[in-house]
FIMITI-803347 format. One record per residue (C-alpha): residue number from 1; residue in three letters; chain; x, y, z. Coordinates in nm, 4 decimals. Example, Ala and Ser with C-alpha at 12.3 -4.5 7.8 and 13.67 -1.06 7.14 Angstrom:
BEGIN
(r 1,'ALA','A',(1.2300,-0.4500,0.7800))
(r 2,'SER','A',(1.3670,-0.1060,0.7140))
//
This chain:
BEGIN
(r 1,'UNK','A',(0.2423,-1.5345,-0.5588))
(r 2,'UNK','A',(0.2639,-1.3553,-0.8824))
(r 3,'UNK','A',(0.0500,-1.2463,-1.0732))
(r 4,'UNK','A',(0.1812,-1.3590,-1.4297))
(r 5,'UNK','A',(0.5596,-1.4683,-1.4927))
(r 6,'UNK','A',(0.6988,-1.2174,-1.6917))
(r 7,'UNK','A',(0.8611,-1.2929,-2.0091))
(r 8,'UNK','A',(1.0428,-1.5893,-2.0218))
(r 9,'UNK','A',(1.2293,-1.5247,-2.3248))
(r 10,'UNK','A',(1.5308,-1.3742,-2.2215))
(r 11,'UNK','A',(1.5525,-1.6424,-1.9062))
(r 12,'UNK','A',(1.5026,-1.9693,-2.2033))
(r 13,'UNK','A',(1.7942,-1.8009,-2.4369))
(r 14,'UNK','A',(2.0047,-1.7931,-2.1140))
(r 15,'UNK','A',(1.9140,-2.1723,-1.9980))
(r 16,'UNK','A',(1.9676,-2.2790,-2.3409))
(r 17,'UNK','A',(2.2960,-2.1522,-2.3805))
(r 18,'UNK','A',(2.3978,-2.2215,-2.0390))
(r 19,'UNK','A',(2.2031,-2.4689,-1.8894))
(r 20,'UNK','A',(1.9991,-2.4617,-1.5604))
(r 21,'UNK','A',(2.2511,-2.3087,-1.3573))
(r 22,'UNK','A',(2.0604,-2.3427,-1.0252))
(r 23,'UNK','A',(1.7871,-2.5912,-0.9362))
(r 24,'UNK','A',(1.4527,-2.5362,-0.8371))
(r 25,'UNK','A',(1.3303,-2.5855,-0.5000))
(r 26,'UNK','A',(0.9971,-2.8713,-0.4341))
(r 27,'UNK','A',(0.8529,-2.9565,-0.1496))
(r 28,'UNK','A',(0.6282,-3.2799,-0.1644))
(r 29,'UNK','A',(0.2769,-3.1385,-0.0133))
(r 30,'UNK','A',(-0.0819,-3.3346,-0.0272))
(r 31,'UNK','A',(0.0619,-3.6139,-0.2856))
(r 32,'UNK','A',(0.2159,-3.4208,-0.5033))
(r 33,'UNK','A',(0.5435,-3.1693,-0.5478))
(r 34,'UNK','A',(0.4733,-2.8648,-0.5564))
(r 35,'UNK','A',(0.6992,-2.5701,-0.6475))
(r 36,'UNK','A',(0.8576,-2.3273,-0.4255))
(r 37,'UNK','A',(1.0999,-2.1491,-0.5737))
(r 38,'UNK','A',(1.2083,-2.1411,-0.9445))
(r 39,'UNK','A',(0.8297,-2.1387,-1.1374))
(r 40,'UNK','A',(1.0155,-1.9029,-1.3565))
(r 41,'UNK','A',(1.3069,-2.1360,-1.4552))
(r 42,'UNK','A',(1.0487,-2.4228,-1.4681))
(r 43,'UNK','A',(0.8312,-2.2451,-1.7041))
(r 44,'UNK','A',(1.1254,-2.1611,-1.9272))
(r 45,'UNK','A',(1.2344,-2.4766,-1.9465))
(r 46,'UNK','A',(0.9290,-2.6517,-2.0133))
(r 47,'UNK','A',(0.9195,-2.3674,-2.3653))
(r 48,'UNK','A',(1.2503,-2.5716,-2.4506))
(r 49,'UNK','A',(1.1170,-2.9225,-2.4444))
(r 50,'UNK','A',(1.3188,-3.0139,-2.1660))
(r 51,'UNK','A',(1.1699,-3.3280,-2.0004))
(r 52,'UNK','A',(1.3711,-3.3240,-1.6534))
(r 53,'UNK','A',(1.5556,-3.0559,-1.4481))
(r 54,'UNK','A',(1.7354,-3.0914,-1.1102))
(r 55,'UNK','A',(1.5859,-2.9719,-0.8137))
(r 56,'UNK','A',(1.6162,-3.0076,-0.4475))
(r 57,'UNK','A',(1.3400,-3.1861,-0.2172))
(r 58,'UNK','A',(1.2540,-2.9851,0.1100))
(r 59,'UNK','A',(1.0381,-3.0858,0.3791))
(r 60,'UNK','A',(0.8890,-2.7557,0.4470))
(r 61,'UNK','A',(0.5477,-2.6629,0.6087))
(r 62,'UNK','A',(0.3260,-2.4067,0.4484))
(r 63,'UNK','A',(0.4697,-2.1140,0.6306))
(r 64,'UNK','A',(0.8627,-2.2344,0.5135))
(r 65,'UNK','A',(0.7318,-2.2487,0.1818))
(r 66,'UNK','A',(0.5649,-1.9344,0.1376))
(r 67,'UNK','A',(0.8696,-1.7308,0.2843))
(r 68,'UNK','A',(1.1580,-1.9107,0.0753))
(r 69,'UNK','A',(0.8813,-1.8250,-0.2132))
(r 70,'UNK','A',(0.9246,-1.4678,-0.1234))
(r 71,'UNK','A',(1.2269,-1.4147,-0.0231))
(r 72,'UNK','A',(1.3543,-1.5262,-0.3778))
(r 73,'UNK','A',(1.0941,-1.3311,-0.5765))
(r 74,'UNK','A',(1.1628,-1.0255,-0.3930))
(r 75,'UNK','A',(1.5892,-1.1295,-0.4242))
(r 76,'UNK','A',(1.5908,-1.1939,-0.7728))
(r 77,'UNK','A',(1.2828,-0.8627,-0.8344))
(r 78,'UNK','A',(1.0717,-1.0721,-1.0058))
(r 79,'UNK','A',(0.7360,-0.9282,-0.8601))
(r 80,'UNK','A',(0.5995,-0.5713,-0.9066))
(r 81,'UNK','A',(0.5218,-0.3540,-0.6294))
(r 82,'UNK','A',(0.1340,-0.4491,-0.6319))
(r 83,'UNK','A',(0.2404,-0.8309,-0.6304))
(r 84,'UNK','A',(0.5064,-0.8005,-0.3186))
(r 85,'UNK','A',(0.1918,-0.5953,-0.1041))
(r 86,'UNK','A',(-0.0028,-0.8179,-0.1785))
(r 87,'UNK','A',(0.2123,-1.0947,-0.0861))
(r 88,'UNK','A',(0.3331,-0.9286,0.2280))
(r 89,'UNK','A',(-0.0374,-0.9016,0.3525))
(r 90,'UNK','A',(-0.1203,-1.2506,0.2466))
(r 91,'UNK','A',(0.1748,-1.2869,0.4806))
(r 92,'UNK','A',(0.1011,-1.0625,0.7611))
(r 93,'UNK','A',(-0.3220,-1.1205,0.8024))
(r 94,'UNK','A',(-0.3846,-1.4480,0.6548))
(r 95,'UNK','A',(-0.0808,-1.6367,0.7919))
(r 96,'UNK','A',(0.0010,-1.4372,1.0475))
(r 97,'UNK','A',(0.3524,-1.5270,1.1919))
(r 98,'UNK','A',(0.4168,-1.2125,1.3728))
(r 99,'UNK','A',(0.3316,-1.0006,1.1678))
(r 100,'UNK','A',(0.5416,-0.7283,0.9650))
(r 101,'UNK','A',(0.8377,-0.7168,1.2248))
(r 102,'UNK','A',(0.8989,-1.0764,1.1441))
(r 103,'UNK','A',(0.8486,-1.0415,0.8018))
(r 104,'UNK','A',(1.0762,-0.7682,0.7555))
(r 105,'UNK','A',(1.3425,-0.9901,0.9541))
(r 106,'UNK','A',(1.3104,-1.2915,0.7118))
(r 107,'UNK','A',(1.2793,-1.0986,0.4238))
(r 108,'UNK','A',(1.6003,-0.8239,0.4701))
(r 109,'UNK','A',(1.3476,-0.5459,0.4287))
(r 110,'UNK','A',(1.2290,-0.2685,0.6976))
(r 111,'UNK','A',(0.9407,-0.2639,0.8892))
(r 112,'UNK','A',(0.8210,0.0699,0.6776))
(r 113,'UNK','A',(0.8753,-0.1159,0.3456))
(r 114,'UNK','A',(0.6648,-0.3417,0.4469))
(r 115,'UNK','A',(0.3883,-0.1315,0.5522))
(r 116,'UNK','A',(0.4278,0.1263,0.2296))
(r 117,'UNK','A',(0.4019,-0.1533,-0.0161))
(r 118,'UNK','A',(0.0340,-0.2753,0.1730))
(r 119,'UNK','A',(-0.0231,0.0543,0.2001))
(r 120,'UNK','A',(-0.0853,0.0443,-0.1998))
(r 121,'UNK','A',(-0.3622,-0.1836,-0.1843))
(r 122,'UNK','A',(-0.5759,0.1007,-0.0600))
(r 123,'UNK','A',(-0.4604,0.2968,-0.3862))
(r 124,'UNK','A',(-0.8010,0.2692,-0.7048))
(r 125,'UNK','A',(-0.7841,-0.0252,-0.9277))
(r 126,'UNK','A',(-0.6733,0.2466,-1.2057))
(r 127,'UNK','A',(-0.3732,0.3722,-1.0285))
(r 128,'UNK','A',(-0.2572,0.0229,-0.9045))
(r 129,'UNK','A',(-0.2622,-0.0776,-1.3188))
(r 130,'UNK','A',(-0.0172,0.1747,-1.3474))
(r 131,'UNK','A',(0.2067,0.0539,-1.1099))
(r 132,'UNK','A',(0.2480,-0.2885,-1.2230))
(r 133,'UNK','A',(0.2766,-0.2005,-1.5874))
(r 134,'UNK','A',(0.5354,0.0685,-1.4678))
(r 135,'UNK','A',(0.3714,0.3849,-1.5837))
(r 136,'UNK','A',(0.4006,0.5398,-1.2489))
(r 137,'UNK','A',(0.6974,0.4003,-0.9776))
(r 138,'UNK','A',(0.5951,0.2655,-0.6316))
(r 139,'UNK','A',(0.7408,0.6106,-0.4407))
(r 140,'UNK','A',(0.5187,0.8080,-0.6481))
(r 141,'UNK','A',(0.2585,0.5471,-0.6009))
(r 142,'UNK','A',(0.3133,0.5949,-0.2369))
(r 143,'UNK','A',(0.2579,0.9733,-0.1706))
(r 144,'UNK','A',(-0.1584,0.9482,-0.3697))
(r 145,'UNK','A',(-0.2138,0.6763,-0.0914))
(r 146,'UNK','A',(-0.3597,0.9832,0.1445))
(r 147,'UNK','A',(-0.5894,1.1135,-0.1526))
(r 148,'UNK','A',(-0.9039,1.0087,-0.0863))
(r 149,'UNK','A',(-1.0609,0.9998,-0.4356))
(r 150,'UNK','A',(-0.8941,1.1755,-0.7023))
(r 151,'UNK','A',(-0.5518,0.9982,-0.7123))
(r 152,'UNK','A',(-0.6730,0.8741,-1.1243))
(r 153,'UNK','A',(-0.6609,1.2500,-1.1899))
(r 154,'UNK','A',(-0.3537,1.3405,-1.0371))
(r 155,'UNK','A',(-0.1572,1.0370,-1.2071))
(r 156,'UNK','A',(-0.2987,1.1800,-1.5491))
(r 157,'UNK','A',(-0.1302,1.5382,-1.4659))
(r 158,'UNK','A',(0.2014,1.2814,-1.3978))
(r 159,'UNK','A',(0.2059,1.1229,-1.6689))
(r 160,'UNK','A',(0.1123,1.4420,-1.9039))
(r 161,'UNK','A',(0.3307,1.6791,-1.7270))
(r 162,'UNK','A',(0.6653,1.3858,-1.6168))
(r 163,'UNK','A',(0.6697,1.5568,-1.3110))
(r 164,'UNK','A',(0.9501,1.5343,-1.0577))
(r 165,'UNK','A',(0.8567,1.3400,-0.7253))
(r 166,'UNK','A',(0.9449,1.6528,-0.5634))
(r 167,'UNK','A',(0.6712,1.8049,-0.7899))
(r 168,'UNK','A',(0.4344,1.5107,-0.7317))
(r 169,'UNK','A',(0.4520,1.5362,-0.3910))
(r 170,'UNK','A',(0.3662,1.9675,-0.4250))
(r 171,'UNK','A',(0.0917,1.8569,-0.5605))
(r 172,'UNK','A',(-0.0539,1.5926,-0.3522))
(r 173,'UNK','A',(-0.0016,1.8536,-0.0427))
(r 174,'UNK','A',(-0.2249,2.1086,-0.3146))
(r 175,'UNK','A',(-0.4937,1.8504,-0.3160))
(r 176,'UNK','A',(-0.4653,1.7615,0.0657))
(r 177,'UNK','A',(-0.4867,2.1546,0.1196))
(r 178,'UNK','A',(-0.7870,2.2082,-0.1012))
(r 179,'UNK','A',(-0.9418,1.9257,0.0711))
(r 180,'UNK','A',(-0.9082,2.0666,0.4010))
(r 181,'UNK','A',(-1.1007,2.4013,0.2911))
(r 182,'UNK','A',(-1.3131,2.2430,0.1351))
(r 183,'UNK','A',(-1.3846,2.0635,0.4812))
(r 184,'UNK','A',(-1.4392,2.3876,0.6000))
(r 185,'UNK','A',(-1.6486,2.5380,0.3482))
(r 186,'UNK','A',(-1.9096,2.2681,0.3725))
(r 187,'UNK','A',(-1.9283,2.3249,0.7247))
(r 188,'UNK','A',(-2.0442,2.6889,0.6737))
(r 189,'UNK','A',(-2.2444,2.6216,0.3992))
(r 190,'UNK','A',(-2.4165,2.3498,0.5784))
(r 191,'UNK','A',(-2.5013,2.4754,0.8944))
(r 192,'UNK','A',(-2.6100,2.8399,0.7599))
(r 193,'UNK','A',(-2.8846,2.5777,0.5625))
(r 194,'UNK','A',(-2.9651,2.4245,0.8765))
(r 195,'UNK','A',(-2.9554,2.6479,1.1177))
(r 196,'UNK','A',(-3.1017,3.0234,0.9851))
(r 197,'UNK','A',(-3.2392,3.0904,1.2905))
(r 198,'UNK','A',(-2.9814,3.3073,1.5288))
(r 199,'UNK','A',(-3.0794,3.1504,1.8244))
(r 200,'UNK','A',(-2.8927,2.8283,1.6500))
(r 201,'UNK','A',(-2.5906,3.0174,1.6734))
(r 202,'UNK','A',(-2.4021,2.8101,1.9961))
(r 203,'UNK','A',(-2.4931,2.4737,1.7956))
(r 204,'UNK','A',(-2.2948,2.6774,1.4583))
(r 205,'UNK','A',(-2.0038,2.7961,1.6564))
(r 206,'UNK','A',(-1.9689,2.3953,1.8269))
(r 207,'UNK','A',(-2.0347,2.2155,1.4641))
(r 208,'UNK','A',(-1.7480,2.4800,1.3277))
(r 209,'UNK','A',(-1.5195,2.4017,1.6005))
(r 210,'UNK','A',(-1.5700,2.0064,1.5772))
(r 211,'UNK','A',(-1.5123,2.0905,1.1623))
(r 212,'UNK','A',(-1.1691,2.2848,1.2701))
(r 213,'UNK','A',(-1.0888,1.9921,1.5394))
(r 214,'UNK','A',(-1.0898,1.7630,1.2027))
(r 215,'UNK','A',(-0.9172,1.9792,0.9964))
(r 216,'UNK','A',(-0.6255,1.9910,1.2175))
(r 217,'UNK','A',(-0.5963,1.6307,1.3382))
(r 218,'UNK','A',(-0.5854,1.5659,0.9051))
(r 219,'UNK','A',(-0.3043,1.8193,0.8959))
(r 220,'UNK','A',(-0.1736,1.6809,1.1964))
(r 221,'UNK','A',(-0.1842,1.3359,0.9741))
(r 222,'UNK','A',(0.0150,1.4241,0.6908))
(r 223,'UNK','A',(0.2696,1.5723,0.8864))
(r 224,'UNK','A',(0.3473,1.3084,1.0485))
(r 225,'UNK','A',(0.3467,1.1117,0.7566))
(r 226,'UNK','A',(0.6128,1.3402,0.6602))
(r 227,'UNK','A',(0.8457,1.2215,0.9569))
(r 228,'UNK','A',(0.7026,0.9014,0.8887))
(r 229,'UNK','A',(0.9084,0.9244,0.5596))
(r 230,'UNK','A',(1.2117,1.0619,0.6974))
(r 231,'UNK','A',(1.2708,0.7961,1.0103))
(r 232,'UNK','A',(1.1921,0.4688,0.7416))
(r 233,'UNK','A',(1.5263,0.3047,0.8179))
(r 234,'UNK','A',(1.4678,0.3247,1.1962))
(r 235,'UNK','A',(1.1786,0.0645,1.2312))
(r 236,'UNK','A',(1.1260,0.1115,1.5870))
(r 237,'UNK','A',(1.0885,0.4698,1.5706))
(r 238,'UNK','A',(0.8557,0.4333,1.2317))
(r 239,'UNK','A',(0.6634,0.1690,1.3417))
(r 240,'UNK','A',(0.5448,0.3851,1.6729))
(r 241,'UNK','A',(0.4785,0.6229,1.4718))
(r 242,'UNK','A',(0.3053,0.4500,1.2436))
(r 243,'UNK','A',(0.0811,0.3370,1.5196))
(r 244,'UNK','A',(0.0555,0.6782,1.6393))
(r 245,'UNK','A',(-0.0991,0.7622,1.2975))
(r 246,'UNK','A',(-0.3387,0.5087,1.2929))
(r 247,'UNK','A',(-0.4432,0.6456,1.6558))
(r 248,'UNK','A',(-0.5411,1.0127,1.5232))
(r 249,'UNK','A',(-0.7055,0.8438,1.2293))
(r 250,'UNK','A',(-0.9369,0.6525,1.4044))
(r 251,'UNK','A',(-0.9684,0.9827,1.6276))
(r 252,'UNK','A',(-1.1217,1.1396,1.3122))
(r 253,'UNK','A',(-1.3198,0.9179,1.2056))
(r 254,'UNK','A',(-1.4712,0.9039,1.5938))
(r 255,'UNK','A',(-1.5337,1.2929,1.5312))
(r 256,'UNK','A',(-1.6956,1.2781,1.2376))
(r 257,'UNK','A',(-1.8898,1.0426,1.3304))
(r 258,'UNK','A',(-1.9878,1.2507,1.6452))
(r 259,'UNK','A',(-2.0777,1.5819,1.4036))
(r 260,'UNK','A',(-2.2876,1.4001,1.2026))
(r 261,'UNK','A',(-2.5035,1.3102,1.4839))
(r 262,'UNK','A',(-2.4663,1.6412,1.5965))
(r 263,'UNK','A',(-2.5805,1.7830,1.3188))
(r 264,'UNK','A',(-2.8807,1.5750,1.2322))
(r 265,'UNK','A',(-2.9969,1.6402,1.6167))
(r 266,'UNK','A',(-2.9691,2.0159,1.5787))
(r 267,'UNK','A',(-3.1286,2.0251,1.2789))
(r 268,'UNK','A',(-3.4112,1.8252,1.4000))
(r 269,'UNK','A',(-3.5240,2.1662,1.6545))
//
């Protein structure tokens, strides 16, 4: 579940002084035991030449297993932000045991910690490095999820600058606003290329207003992401709105989709 086990040094010095203070969990699966909680504490005392440790013996099936897995990783914070997304949609689309409300329930988390950390998974490789070896925290992390491309560039001016998160997140509404006019922009440029002709001039005033109809439902968007934010410890209220969200987004992509087509027909007279 994660993706390397963190140095064991500290965790050996402690089991060595102490002993192994709490046992690890097995389950016996496929003809073999196989661990479900305490790799960590195995690993460590497998560096001390220790032969045997006690453990307990579960019966468990695969979905038992996986959440006592998590539920200790994410107790004891021994997975990075990048490992616990990915975990929680291993969870949530490969096993899925309904989905993140029931996760959330069986792991003491909300619904919109849940869907954040996933959220992350859509960030560049680059950016989600930086997470996991701490260079940039998950809540910064968070707000360069709604950057489409040039989230590398803004973590640079981060890192350079050791901005605030109130800063960070001045700047990632900069970029969303220079993306918008930038929208806009093209859509002038474009259709004066396409459409020189003044008798075009309807099709130019409907492409602009499908551009502006995008524009808004974007700044509509981040908005709510904004409440979004605000609301994250009242999971039934986030998670509407979350689904509300997901709503206008596929309502943009159904209207770009419809001025491309647009356009390529009107250029075609």
């Amino acid at each position: 579940m994660r993706s390397d086990l963190g140095s064991l040094k500290e965790l050996a010095a402690s089991i060595a002084e102490k002993g192994l203070l709490e046992p690890i969990v097995v389950r016996y699966d496929r003809g073999g035991f196989e661990v479900v909680a305490g790799n960590r504490r195995l690993e460590a005392c497998k560096s001390l030449g220790m032969r045997s440790i006690p453990c307990h013996v579960v019966d468990l099936d695969d979905r038992e297993a996986f959440e006592i897995s998590l539920v200790e990783n994410i107790q004891h914070e021994t997975m990075n932000a990048i490992d616990e997304a990915r975990a929680f949609k291993r969870y949530v689309d490969d096993y899925g045991y309904g989905g993140i409300s029931e996760l959330a329930e069986k792991i003491g988390k909300s619904q919109a910690y849940i869907s954040n950390r996933i959220r992350l998974l859509a960030l560049p490789k680059g950016v989600r490095e930086d997470v996991i070896r701490r260079r940039i925290s998950p809540s910064v992390a968070q707000e360069l999820v709604s950057l489409d491309s040039d989230s590398g560039e803004i973590v640079e001016i981060i890192r350079e600058q050791h901005l605030s998160m109130r800063e960070v997140r001045r700047v990632v509404k900069g970029r969303r606003g220079l993306g918008l006019r930038q929208d806009e922009e093209f859509a002038s440029s474009d259709l004066d290329a396409r459409f020189p002709d003044l008798s075009e001039r309807r099709a130019q005033t409907a492409d602009r207003a499908l551009a502006r109809a995008v524009a808004s439902l974007r700044m509509d968007t981040y908005r709510l992401g904004e409440v979004i934010d605000d609301v994250a410890d009242q999971w039934v209220v986030n998670e509407m709105l979350l689904q509300c969200r997901g709503a206008l987004n596929e309502q943009i992509d159904s209207l770009l989709r419809f001025r491309k087509k647009f356009l390529r027909s009107s250029a075609k007279r």
